[in-house]
LUMZA-565284 format. One line per 4 residues: number of its first residue (from 1); their letters; for each residue z, y negated, x negated of C-alpha. Coordinates in steps of 0.2 Angstrom, whole numbers, plus 5000, padded with zeros to 4 digits. Example, Ala and Ser with C-alpha at 12.3 -4.5 7.8 and 13.67 -1.06 7.14 Angstrom:
! residues 2
1 = as = 5039:5022:4938  5036:5005:4932
This chain:
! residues 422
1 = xxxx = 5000:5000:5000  4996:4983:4992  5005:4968:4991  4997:4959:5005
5 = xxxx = 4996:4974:5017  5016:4974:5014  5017:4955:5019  5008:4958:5035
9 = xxxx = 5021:4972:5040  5034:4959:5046  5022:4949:5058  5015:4964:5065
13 = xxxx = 5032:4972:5069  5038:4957:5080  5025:4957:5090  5028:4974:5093
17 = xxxx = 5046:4973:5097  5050:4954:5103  5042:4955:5119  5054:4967:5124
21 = xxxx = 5070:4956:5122  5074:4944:5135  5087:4930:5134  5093:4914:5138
25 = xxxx = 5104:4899:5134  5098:4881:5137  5089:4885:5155  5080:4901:5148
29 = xxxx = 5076:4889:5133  5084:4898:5116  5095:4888:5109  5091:4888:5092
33 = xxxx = 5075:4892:5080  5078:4899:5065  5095:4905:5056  5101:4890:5049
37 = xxxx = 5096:4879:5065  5107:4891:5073  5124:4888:5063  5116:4869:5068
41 = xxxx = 5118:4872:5088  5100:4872:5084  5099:4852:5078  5084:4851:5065
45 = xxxx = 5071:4839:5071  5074:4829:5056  5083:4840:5043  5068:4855:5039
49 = xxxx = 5075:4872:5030  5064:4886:5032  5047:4894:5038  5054:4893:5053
53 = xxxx = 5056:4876:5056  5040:4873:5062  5047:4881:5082  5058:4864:5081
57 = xxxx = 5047:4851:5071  5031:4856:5061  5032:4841:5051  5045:4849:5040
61 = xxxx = 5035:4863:5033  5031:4855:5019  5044:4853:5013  5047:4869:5013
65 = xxxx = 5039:4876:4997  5031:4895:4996  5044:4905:5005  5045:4917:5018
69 = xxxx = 5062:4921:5030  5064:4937:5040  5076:4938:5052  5086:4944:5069
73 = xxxx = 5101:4939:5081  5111:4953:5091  5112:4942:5108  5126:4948:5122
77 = xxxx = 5125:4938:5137  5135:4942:5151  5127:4938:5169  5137:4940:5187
81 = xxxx = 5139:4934:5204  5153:4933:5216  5150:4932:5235  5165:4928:5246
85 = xxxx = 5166:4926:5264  5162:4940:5278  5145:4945:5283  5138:4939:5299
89 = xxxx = 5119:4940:5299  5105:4948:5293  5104:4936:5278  5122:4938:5274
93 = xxxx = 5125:4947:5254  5139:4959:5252  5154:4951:5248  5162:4952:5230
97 = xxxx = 5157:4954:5213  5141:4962:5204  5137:4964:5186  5121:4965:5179
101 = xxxx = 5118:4977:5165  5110:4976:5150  5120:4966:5141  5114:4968:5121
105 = xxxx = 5096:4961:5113  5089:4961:5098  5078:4946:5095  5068:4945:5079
109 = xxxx = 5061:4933:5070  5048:4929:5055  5041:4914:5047  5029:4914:5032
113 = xxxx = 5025:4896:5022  5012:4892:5009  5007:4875:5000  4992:4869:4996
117 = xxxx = 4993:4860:4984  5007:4848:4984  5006:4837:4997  5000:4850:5011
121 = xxxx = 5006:4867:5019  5000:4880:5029  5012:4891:5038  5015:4904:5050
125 = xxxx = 5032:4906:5062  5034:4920:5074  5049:4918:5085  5054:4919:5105
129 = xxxx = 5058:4902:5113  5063:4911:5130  5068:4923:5143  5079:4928:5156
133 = xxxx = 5086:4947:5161  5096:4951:5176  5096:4970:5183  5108:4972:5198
137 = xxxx = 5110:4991:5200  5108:4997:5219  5121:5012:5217  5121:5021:5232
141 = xxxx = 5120:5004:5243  5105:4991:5249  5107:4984:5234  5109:4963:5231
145 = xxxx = 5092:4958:5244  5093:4976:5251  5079:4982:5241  5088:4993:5230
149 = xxxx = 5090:4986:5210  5087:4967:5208  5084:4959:5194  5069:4950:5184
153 = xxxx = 5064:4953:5167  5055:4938:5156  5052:4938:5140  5040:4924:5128
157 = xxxx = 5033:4926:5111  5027:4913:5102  5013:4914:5086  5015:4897:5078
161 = xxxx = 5000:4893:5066  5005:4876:5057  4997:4864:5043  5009:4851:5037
165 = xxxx = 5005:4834:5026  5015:4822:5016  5012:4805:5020  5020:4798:5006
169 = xxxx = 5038:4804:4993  5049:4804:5010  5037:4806:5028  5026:4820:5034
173 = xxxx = 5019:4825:5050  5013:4843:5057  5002:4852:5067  5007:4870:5073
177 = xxxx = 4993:4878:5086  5003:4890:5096  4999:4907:5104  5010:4910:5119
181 = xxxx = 5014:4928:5126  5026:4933:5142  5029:4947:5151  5037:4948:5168
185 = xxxx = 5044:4961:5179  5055:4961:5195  5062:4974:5208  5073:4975:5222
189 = xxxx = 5062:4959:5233  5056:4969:5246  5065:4960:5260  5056:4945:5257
193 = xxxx = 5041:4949:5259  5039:4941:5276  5041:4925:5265  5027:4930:5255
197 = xxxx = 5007:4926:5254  5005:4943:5248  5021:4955:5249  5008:4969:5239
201 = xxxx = 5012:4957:5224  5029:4951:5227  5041:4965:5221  5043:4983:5210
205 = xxxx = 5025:4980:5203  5029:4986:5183  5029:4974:5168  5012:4961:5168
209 = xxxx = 5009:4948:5156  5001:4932:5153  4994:4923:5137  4991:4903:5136
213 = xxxx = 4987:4891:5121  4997:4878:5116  5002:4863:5102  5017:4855:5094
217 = xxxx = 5017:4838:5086  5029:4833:5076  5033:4821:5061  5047:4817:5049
221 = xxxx = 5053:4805:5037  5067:4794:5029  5069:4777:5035  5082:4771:5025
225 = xxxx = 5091:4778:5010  5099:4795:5014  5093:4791:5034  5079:4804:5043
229 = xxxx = 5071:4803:5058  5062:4819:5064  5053:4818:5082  5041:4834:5089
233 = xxxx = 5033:4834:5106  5025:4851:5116  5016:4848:5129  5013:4861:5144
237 = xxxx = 5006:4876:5141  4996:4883:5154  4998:4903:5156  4987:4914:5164
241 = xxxx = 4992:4922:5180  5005:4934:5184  4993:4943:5195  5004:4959:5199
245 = xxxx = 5015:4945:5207  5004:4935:5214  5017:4934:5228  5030:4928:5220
249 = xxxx = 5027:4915:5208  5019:4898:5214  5002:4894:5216  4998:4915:5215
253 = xxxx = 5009:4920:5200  5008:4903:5189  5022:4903:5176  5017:4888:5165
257 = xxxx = 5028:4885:5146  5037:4868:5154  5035:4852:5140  5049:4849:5127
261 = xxxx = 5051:4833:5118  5065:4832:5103  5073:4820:5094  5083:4820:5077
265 = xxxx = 5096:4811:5065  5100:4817:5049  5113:4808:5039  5115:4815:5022
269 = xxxx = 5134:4808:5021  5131:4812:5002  5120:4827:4993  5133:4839:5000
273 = xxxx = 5136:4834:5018  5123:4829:5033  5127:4828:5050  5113:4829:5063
277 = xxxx = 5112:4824:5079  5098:4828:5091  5093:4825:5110  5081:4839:5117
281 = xxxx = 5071:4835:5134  5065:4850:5145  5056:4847:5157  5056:4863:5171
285 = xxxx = 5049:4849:5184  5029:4852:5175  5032:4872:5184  5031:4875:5202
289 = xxxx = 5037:4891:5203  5053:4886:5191  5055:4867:5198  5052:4870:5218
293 = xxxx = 5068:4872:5231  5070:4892:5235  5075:4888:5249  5062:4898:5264
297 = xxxx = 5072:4893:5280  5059:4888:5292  5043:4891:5282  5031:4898:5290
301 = xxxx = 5022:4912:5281  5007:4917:5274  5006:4896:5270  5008:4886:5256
305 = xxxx = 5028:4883:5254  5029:4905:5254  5032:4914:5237  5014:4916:5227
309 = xxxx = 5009:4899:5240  5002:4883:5233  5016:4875:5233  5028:4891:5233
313 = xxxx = 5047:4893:5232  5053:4893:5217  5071:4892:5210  5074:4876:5211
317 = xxxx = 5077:4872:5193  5081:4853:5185  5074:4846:5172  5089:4846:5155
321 = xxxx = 5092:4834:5141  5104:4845:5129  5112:4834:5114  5115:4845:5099
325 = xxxx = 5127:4839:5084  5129:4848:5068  5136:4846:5051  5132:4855:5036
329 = xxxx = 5140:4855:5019  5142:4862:5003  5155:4869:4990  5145:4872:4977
333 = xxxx = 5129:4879:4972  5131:4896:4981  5139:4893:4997  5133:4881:5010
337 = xxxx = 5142:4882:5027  5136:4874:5046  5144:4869:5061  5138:4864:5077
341 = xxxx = 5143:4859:5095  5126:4857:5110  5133:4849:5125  5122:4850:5144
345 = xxxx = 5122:4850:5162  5113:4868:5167  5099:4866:5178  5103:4877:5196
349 = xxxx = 5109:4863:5210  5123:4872:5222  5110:4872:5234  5098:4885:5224
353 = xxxx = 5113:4896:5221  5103:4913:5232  5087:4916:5221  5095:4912:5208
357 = xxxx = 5105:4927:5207  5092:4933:5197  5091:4921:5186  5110:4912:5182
361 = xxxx = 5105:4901:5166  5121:4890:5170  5126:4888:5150  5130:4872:5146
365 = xxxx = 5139:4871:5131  5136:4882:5113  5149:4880:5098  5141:4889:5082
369 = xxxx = 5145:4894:5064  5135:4898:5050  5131:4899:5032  5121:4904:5018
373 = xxxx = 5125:4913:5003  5113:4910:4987  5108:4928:4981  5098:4923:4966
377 = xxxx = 5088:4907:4963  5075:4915:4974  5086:4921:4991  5097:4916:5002
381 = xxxx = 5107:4926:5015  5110:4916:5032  5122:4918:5045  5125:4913:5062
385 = xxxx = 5138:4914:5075  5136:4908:5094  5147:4907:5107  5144:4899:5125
389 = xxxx = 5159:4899:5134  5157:4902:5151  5150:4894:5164  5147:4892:5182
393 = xxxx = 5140:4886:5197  5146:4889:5216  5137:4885:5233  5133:4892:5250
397 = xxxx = 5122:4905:5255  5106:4899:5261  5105:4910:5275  5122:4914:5279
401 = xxxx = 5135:4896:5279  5152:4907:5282  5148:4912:5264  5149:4905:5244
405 = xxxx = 5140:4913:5230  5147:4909:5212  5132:4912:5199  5144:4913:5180
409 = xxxx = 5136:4917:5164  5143:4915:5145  5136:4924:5129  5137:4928:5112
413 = xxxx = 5126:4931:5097  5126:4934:5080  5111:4930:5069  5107:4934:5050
417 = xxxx = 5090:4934:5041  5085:4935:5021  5074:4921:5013  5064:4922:4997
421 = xx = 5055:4909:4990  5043:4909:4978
Protein backbone atom coordinates (compact mmCIF):
# COMPACT_ATOMS: atom_id res chain seq x y z
CA UNK A 1 0.00 0.00 0.00
CA UNK A 2 1.56 3.48 -0.84
CA UNK A 3 1.78 6.50 1.06
CA UNK A 4 -1.03 8.23 -0.65
CA UNK A 5 -3.38 5.19 -0.71
CA UNK A 6 -2.86 5.19 3.22
CA UNK A 7 -3.86 9.02 3.32
CA UNK A 8 -6.99 8.33 1.55
CA UNK A 9 -7.94 5.54 4.21
CA UNK A 10 -9.23 8.27 6.76
CA UNK A 11 -11.56 10.20 4.43
CA UNK A 12 -12.92 7.18 2.90
CA UNK A 13 -13.84 5.61 6.33
CA UNK A 14 -15.91 8.69 7.55
CA UNK A 15 -17.99 8.57 5.03
CA UNK A 16 -18.64 5.16 5.55
CA UNK A 17 -19.48 5.49 9.17
CA UNK A 18 -20.58 9.12 10.09
CA UNK A 19 -23.81 9.05 8.44
CA UNK A 20 -24.75 6.56 10.75
CA UNK A 21 -24.43 8.74 14.00
CA UNK A 22 -27.07 11.27 14.87
CA UNK A 23 -26.83 14.09 17.49
CA UNK A 24 -27.67 17.11 18.62
CA UNK A 25 -26.73 20.21 20.71
CA UNK A 26 -27.44 23.82 19.51
CA UNK A 27 -31.04 22.99 17.87
CA UNK A 28 -29.66 19.85 16.05
CA UNK A 29 -26.60 22.12 15.26
CA UNK A 30 -23.25 20.45 16.86
CA UNK A 31 -21.77 22.44 18.98
CA UNK A 32 -18.39 22.43 18.25
CA UNK A 33 -15.93 21.54 15.10
CA UNK A 34 -12.92 20.27 15.61
CA UNK A 35 -11.25 19.04 18.94
CA UNK A 36 -9.86 22.08 20.12
CA UNK A 37 -12.95 24.26 19.26
CA UNK A 38 -14.66 21.78 21.48
CA UNK A 39 -12.58 22.46 24.73
CA UNK A 40 -13.66 26.28 23.29
CA UNK A 41 -17.62 25.59 23.62
CA UNK A 42 -16.88 25.65 20.06
CA UNK A 43 -15.58 29.64 19.71
CA UNK A 44 -13.07 29.85 16.82
CA UNK A 45 -14.15 32.17 14.18
CA UNK A 46 -11.29 34.10 14.88
CA UNK A 47 -8.62 32.07 16.56
CA UNK A 48 -7.88 28.99 13.58
CA UNK A 49 -6.04 25.52 14.93
CA UNK A 50 -6.34 22.89 12.81
CA UNK A 51 -7.61 21.20 9.36
CA UNK A 52 -10.65 21.39 10.80
CA UNK A 53 -11.14 24.89 11.19
CA UNK A 54 -12.50 25.50 8.05
CA UNK A 55 -16.40 23.90 9.45
CA UNK A 56 -16.19 27.20 11.51
CA UNK A 57 -14.18 29.83 9.36
CA UNK A 58 -12.21 28.70 6.30
CA UNK A 59 -10.16 31.82 6.31
CA UNK A 60 -7.95 30.19 9.10
CA UNK A 61 -6.70 27.44 7.05
CA UNK A 62 -3.79 29.04 6.23
CA UNK A 63 -2.59 29.45 8.71
CA UNK A 64 -2.50 26.23 9.33
CA UNK A 65 0.70 24.79 7.83
CA UNK A 66 0.71 20.94 6.30
CA UNK A 67 -1.01 19.04 8.74
CA UNK A 68 -3.61 16.52 9.09
CA UNK A 69 -6.01 15.77 12.36
CA UNK A 70 -7.90 12.62 12.81
CA UNK A 71 -10.43 12.31 15.24
CA UNK A 72 -13.85 11.17 17.19
CA UNK A 73 -16.18 12.11 20.17
CA UNK A 74 -18.20 9.43 22.24
CA UNK A 75 -21.60 11.66 22.33
CA UNK A 76 -24.31 10.45 25.12
CA UNK A 77 -27.44 12.47 24.96
CA UNK A 78 -30.26 11.53 27.06
CA UNK A 79 -33.76 12.36 25.47
CA UNK A 80 -37.34 11.98 27.33
CA UNK A 81 -40.83 13.18 27.83
CA UNK A 82 -43.17 13.49 30.67
CA UNK A 83 -47.07 13.52 29.91
CA UNK A 84 -49.27 14.47 33.00
CA UNK A 85 -52.88 14.84 33.12
CA UNK A 86 -55.58 11.97 32.44
CA UNK A 87 -56.66 11.01 28.90
CA UNK A 88 -59.87 12.26 27.66
CA UNK A 89 -59.80 12.05 23.85
CA UNK A 90 -58.53 10.33 20.99
CA UNK A 91 -55.52 12.74 20.88
CA UNK A 92 -54.74 12.35 24.44
CA UNK A 93 -50.86 10.53 25.07
CA UNK A 94 -50.50 8.29 27.79
CA UNK A 95 -49.60 9.78 30.79
CA UNK A 96 -45.98 9.66 32.43
CA UNK A 97 -42.65 9.26 31.33
CA UNK A 98 -40.72 7.69 28.18
CA UNK A 99 -37.28 7.27 27.37
CA UNK A 100 -35.76 7.02 24.17
CA UNK A 101 -33.05 4.51 23.67
CA UNK A 102 -29.99 4.82 21.92
CA UNK A 103 -28.11 6.83 23.98
CA UNK A 104 -24.30 6.41 22.71
CA UNK A 105 -22.62 7.89 19.17
CA UNK A 106 -19.52 7.75 17.82
CA UNK A 107 -18.95 10.84 15.54
CA UNK A 108 -15.82 11.05 13.56
CA UNK A 109 -13.94 13.35 12.13
CA UNK A 110 -10.90 14.23 9.65
CA UNK A 111 -9.49 17.14 8.17
CA UNK A 112 -6.38 17.23 5.85
CA UNK A 113 -4.41 20.88 5.06
CA UNK A 114 -1.73 21.62 2.42
CA UNK A 115 0.01 25.05 1.42
CA UNK A 116 0.75 26.22 -1.63
CA UNK A 117 3.15 27.91 -1.33
CA UNK A 118 3.12 30.38 1.42
CA UNK A 119 0.51 32.51 1.13
CA UNK A 120 -2.17 29.94 -0.04
CA UNK A 121 -3.80 26.62 1.12
CA UNK A 122 -5.85 23.99 0.01
CA UNK A 123 -7.57 21.85 2.35
CA UNK A 124 -10.09 19.16 2.96
CA UNK A 125 -12.47 18.77 6.32
CA UNK A 126 -14.83 16.08 6.84
CA UNK A 127 -17.08 16.40 9.76
CA UNK A 128 -21.05 16.22 10.79
CA UNK A 129 -22.65 19.63 11.65
CA UNK A 130 -25.98 17.85 12.70
CA UNK A 131 -28.60 15.39 13.51
CA UNK A 132 -31.22 14.32 15.85
CA UNK A 133 -32.22 10.63 17.24
CA UNK A 134 -35.22 9.79 19.26
CA UNK A 135 -36.61 5.95 19.23
CA UNK A 136 -39.68 5.52 21.67
CA UNK A 137 -39.90 1.77 21.93
CA UNK A 138 -43.76 0.57 21.63
CA UNK A 139 -43.41 -2.43 24.26
CA UNK A 140 -46.47 -4.25 24.26
CA UNK A 141 -48.52 -0.76 24.04
CA UNK A 142 -49.83 1.76 20.97
CA UNK A 143 -46.71 3.16 21.38
CA UNK A 144 -46.23 7.44 21.87
CA UNK A 145 -48.70 8.47 18.43
CA UNK A 146 -50.12 4.89 18.52
CA UNK A 147 -48.18 3.64 15.81
CA UNK A 148 -45.90 1.46 17.52
CA UNK A 149 -41.98 2.70 18.06
CA UNK A 150 -41.69 6.56 17.34
CA UNK A 151 -38.86 8.12 16.87
CA UNK A 152 -36.78 10.06 13.86
CA UNK A 153 -33.46 9.30 12.78
CA UNK A 154 -31.21 12.42 11.05
CA UNK A 155 -28.01 12.37 10.33
CA UNK A 156 -25.63 15.15 8.04
CA UNK A 157 -22.21 14.89 6.53
CA UNK A 158 -20.44 17.47 5.49
CA UNK A 159 -17.22 17.18 2.57
CA UNK A 160 -15.64 20.63 2.93
CA UNK A 161 -13.19 21.44 0.00
CA UNK A 162 -11.41 24.87 1.00
CA UNK A 163 -8.56 27.21 -0.55
CA UNK A 164 -7.46 29.80 1.71
CA UNK A 165 -5.25 33.13 0.94
CA UNK A 166 -3.18 35.53 2.96
CA UNK A 167 -3.98 39.04 2.40
CA UNK A 168 -1.23 40.48 4.08
CA UNK A 169 1.47 39.28 7.54
CA UNK A 170 -2.09 39.13 9.90
CA UNK A 171 -5.53 38.71 7.40
CA UNK A 172 -6.73 36.00 5.21
CA UNK A 173 -10.01 35.10 3.82
CA UNK A 174 -11.34 31.50 2.64
CA UNK A 175 -13.47 29.65 0.48
CA UNK A 176 -14.66 26.08 1.43
CA UNK A 177 -17.26 24.42 -1.32
CA UNK A 178 -19.28 22.02 0.66
CA UNK A 179 -20.83 18.70 -0.22
CA UNK A 180 -23.74 18.00 1.98
CA UNK A 181 -25.20 14.47 2.84
CA UNK A 182 -28.34 13.44 5.17
CA UNK A 183 -30.16 10.50 5.78
CA UNK A 184 -33.61 10.36 7.37
CA UNK A 185 -35.70 7.82 8.81
CA UNK A 186 -39.05 7.82 11.07
CA UNK A 187 -41.63 5.22 12.47
CA UNK A 188 -44.43 5.02 14.55
CA UNK A 189 -46.50 8.28 12.41
CA UNK A 190 -49.12 6.22 11.30
CA UNK A 191 -51.99 7.93 13.01
CA UNK A 192 -51.36 11.04 11.21
CA UNK A 193 -51.87 10.19 8.24
CA UNK A 194 -55.23 11.71 7.90
CA UNK A 195 -52.98 14.99 8.24
CA UNK A 196 -50.99 13.92 5.41
CA UNK A 197 -50.83 14.87 1.35
CA UNK A 198 -49.57 11.46 0.97
CA UNK A 199 -49.72 8.93 4.11
CA UNK A 200 -47.72 6.24 1.63
CA UNK A 201 -44.82 8.62 2.34
CA UNK A 202 -45.44 9.70 5.73
CA UNK A 203 -44.11 7.08 8.12
CA UNK A 204 -41.93 3.50 8.65
CA UNK A 205 -40.57 4.02 5.08
CA UNK A 206 -36.59 2.73 5.84
CA UNK A 207 -33.70 5.21 5.78
CA UNK A 208 -33.52 7.86 2.46
CA UNK A 209 -31.29 10.41 1.75
CA UNK A 210 -30.70 13.59 0.17
CA UNK A 211 -27.44 15.49 -1.29
CA UNK A 212 -27.15 19.32 -1.90
CA UNK A 213 -24.11 21.84 -2.59
CA UNK A 214 -23.20 24.42 -0.52
CA UNK A 215 -20.49 27.41 0.36
CA UNK A 216 -18.88 28.95 3.33
CA UNK A 217 -17.22 32.31 3.39
CA UNK A 218 -15.12 33.42 5.85
CA UNK A 219 -12.19 35.85 6.50
CA UNK A 220 -9.85 36.52 9.40
CA UNK A 221 -7.41 39.04 10.64
CA UNK A 222 -5.87 41.29 13.33
CA UNK A 223 -7.04 44.67 13.84
CA UNK A 224 -4.92 45.75 16.38
CA UNK A 225 -2.05 44.39 18.27
CA UNK A 226 -2.79 41.04 19.82
CA UNK A 227 -6.82 41.73 18.67
CA UNK A 228 -8.65 39.19 15.83
CA UNK A 229 -11.61 39.35 14.21
CA UNK A 230 -12.89 36.27 12.34
CA UNK A 231 -16.36 36.30 10.56
CA UNK A 232 -17.86 33.20 8.27
CA UNK A 233 -21.25 33.20 6.61
CA UNK A 234 -23.26 29.87 5.07
CA UNK A 235 -25.76 30.41 3.20
CA UNK A 236 -28.77 27.83 2.68
CA UNK A 237 -28.13 24.77 1.10
CA UNK A 238 -30.86 23.48 -0.78
CA UNK A 239 -31.24 19.45 -0.48
CA UNK A 240 -32.84 17.21 -2.55
CA UNK A 241 -36.08 15.69 -1.59
CA UNK A 242 -36.76 13.11 0.96
CA UNK A 243 -38.93 11.41 -1.32
CA UNK A 244 -39.74 8.29 0.80
CA UNK A 245 -41.45 10.91 2.99
CA UNK A 246 -42.78 13.02 0.76
CA UNK A 247 -45.55 13.14 3.39
CA UNK A 248 -43.92 14.37 6.06
CA UNK A 249 -41.69 16.97 5.43
CA UNK A 250 -42.87 20.33 3.86
CA UNK A 251 -43.11 21.11 0.43
CA UNK A 252 -42.97 17.06 -0.48
CA UNK A 253 -39.92 16.02 1.74
CA UNK A 254 -37.74 19.44 1.53
CA UNK A 255 -35.29 19.36 4.47
CA UNK A 256 -32.94 22.31 3.33
CA UNK A 257 -29.27 22.93 5.59
CA UNK A 258 -30.85 26.39 7.32
CA UNK A 259 -28.06 29.57 6.92
CA UNK A 260 -25.47 30.18 9.84
CA UNK A 261 -23.51 33.42 10.21
CA UNK A 262 -20.59 33.55 12.92
CA UNK A 263 -18.75 36.00 14.51
CA UNK A 264 -15.49 35.93 16.69
CA UNK A 265 -13.01 37.86 19.11
CA UNK A 266 -9.78 36.66 19.98
CA UNK A 267 -7.80 38.35 22.57
CA UNK A 268 -4.45 37.02 23.02
CA UNK A 269 -4.13 38.41 26.76
CA UNK A 270 -0.34 37.60 26.17
CA UNK A 271 1.45 34.62 24.01
CA UNK A 272 0.04 32.17 26.63
CA UNK A 273 -3.55 33.12 27.11
CA UNK A 274 -6.51 34.13 24.69
CA UNK A 275 -10.01 34.49 25.36
CA UNK A 276 -12.67 34.17 22.50
CA UNK A 277 -15.84 35.12 22.34
CA UNK A 278 -18.27 34.32 19.54
CA UNK A 279 -21.91 34.90 18.63
CA UNK A 280 -23.45 32.26 16.22
CA UNK A 281 -26.76 32.96 14.18
CA UNK A 282 -28.95 29.94 13.07
CA UNK A 283 -31.44 30.55 11.13
CA UNK A 284 -34.14 27.49 11.13
CA UNK A 285 -36.88 30.26 9.70
CA UNK A 286 -34.97 29.56 5.76
CA UNK A 287 -36.74 25.57 6.32
CA UNK A 288 -40.45 25.10 6.13
CA UNK A 289 -40.62 21.86 7.41
CA UNK A 290 -38.21 22.89 10.58
CA UNK A 291 -39.50 26.66 11.05
CA UNK A 292 -43.62 26.01 10.49
CA UNK A 293 -46.12 25.50 13.53
CA UNK A 294 -47.00 21.55 14.04
CA UNK A 295 -49.90 22.50 14.97
CA UNK A 296 -52.70 20.43 12.48
CA UNK A 297 -55.92 21.42 14.33
CA UNK A 298 -58.41 22.34 11.89
CA UNK A 299 -56.39 21.80 8.66
CA UNK A 300 -57.91 20.37 6.27
CA UNK A 301 -56.23 17.55 4.31
CA UNK A 302 -54.81 16.62 1.48
CA UNK A 303 -54.05 20.72 1.21
CA UNK A 304 -51.24 22.88 1.52
CA UNK A 305 -50.86 23.45 5.69
CA UNK A 306 -50.76 19.07 5.72
CA UNK A 307 -47.42 17.10 6.34
CA UNK A 308 -45.47 16.81 2.84
CA UNK A 309 -48.01 20.28 1.89
CA UNK A 310 -46.55 23.49 0.36
CA UNK A 311 -46.58 25.05 3.14
CA UNK A 312 -46.69 21.89 5.60
CA UNK A 313 -46.39 21.42 9.35
CA UNK A 314 -43.38 21.36 10.66
CA UNK A 315 -42.09 21.60 14.10
CA UNK A 316 -42.28 24.89 14.84
CA UNK A 317 -38.60 25.69 15.38
CA UNK A 318 -37.05 29.43 16.27
CA UNK A 319 -34.33 30.84 14.89
CA UNK A 320 -31.08 30.74 17.78
CA UNK A 321 -28.13 33.14 18.47
CA UNK A 322 -25.78 30.91 20.79
CA UNK A 323 -22.74 33.14 22.35
CA UNK A 324 -19.70 31.08 22.91
CA UNK A 325 -16.76 32.21 25.48
CA UNK A 326 -13.59 30.46 25.79
CA UNK A 327 -10.24 30.81 27.12
CA UNK A 328 -7.14 29.04 26.33
CA UNK A 329 -3.89 28.95 28.01
CA UNK A 330 -0.56 27.57 28.42
CA UNK A 331 1.98 26.23 31.06
CA UNK A 332 4.60 25.61 28.91
CA UNK A 333 5.69 24.10 25.75
CA UNK A 334 3.78 20.74 26.21
CA UNK A 335 0.50 21.35 27.88
CA UNK A 336 -1.97 23.82 26.53
CA UNK A 337 -5.50 23.70 28.43
CA UNK A 338 -9.12 25.29 27.14
CA UNK A 339 -12.30 26.19 28.77
CA UNK A 340 -15.40 27.11 27.53
CA UNK A 341 -19.01 28.19 28.55
CA UNK A 342 -21.93 28.52 25.25
CA UNK A 343 -25.07 30.15 26.53
CA UNK A 344 -28.76 30.07 24.31
CA UNK A 345 -32.40 30.07 24.32
CA UNK A 346 -33.39 26.48 22.69
CA UNK A 347 -35.64 26.87 19.82
CA UNK A 348 -39.16 24.68 20.69
CA UNK A 349 -41.94 27.45 21.78
CA UNK A 350 -44.38 25.56 24.51
CA UNK A 351 -46.82 25.56 21.90
CA UNK A 352 -44.79 23.01 19.52
CA UNK A 353 -44.11 20.79 22.53
CA UNK A 354 -46.45 17.43 20.53
CA UNK A 355 -44.30 16.72 17.37
CA UNK A 356 -41.65 17.69 19.00
CA UNK A 357 -41.36 14.61 21.04
CA UNK A 358 -39.49 13.31 18.32
CA UNK A 359 -37.18 15.79 18.16
CA UNK A 360 -36.46 17.56 21.92
CA UNK A 361 -33.30 19.84 20.96
CA UNK A 362 -33.93 21.99 24.26
CA UNK A 363 -29.90 22.39 25.19
CA UNK A 364 -29.24 25.53 26.06
CA UNK A 365 -26.12 25.88 27.71
CA UNK A 366 -22.65 23.69 27.24
CA UNK A 367 -19.65 23.91 29.76
CA UNK A 368 -16.47 22.28 28.22
CA UNK A 369 -12.79 21.24 29.02
CA UNK A 370 -10.07 20.31 27.05
CA UNK A 371 -6.38 20.21 26.25
CA UNK A 372 -3.52 19.20 24.15
CA UNK A 373 -0.66 17.38 25.00
CA UNK A 374 2.54 17.93 22.52
CA UNK A 375 3.72 14.43 21.64
CA UNK A 376 6.72 15.38 19.56
CA UNK A 377 7.44 18.67 17.54
CA UNK A 378 5.16 17.05 15.06
CA UNK A 379 1.89 15.74 17.16
CA UNK A 380 -0.33 16.75 19.36
CA UNK A 381 -2.95 14.86 21.34
CA UNK A 382 -6.44 16.75 22.08
CA UNK A 383 -8.90 16.42 24.44
CA UNK A 384 -12.46 17.50 24.95
CA UNK A 385 -15.03 17.20 27.60
CA UNK A 386 -18.74 18.49 27.11
CA UNK A 387 -21.37 18.67 29.43
CA UNK A 388 -25.07 20.27 28.76
CA UNK A 389 -26.73 20.19 31.84
CA UNK A 390 -30.26 19.56 31.32
CA UNK A 391 -32.72 21.18 30.08
CA UNK A 392 -36.37 21.66 29.32
CA UNK A 393 -39.31 22.82 28.01
CA UNK A 394 -43.15 22.18 29.24
CA UNK A 395 -46.63 22.92 27.34
CA UNK A 396 -50.09 21.56 26.54
CA UNK A 397 -50.98 19.00 24.47
CA UNK A 398 -52.29 20.25 21.22
CA UNK A 399 -55.09 17.95 21.06
CA UNK A 400 -55.88 17.17 24.49
CA UNK A 401 -55.89 20.86 27.03
CA UNK A 402 -56.48 18.62 30.32
CA UNK A 403 -52.76 17.53 29.60
CA UNK A 404 -48.89 18.97 29.83
CA UNK A 405 -46.09 17.48 27.91
CA UNK A 406 -42.39 18.21 29.35
CA UNK A 407 -39.82 17.68 26.45
CA UNK A 408 -35.95 17.47 28.88
CA UNK A 409 -32.82 16.59 27.21
CA UNK A 410 -29.09 17.02 28.68
CA UNK A 411 -25.73 15.25 27.12
CA UNK A 412 -22.44 14.35 27.39
CA UNK A 413 -19.38 13.87 25.19
CA UNK A 414 -15.96 13.15 25.27
CA UNK A 415 -13.72 14.02 22.25
CA UNK A 416 -10.06 13.29 21.48
CA UNK A 417 -8.27 13.29 17.90
CA UNK A 418 -4.21 13.00 17.03
CA UNK A 419 -2.68 15.80 14.77
CA UNK A 420 0.63 15.55 12.80
CA UNK A 421 2.09 18.11 11.07
CA UNK A 422 4.30 18.22 8.52
Amino acid sequence: MTKQTRGLQFPLILLAVLPATGWATNGYFSHGSSIAEKGLAGAGAAYSQDALSAATNPAGMVWQGDRWDLGAALFAPSRQYTVTGAPTGPGSLAPGSVESENEMFIIPQYGRNWMLGKKNSIGISIYGNGGMNTEYKAGSGPGTFGGGTAGVDLSQLFVATTFAQKMSDSASWGVSGIIAYQRFEATGLSNFGGFSTDSTKLTNNGTDTSTGIGIRLGVQGEVSPGVTLGASYQPKIDMSEFDSYAGLFAEKGDFDIPSTLTVGFAWHISKSRVFLVDVQKINYSDVKSVSNSASLLGTSCPGNGCLGGSNGAGFGWEDMTVVKLGYEWSNDDQWTWRLGFSQTDQPIPNREVNFNILAPGVIEQHVTFGFTRALSSQSDFNFALMIAPSSSVSGPNANDSTQTIELEMDQYEIAASYSKRF
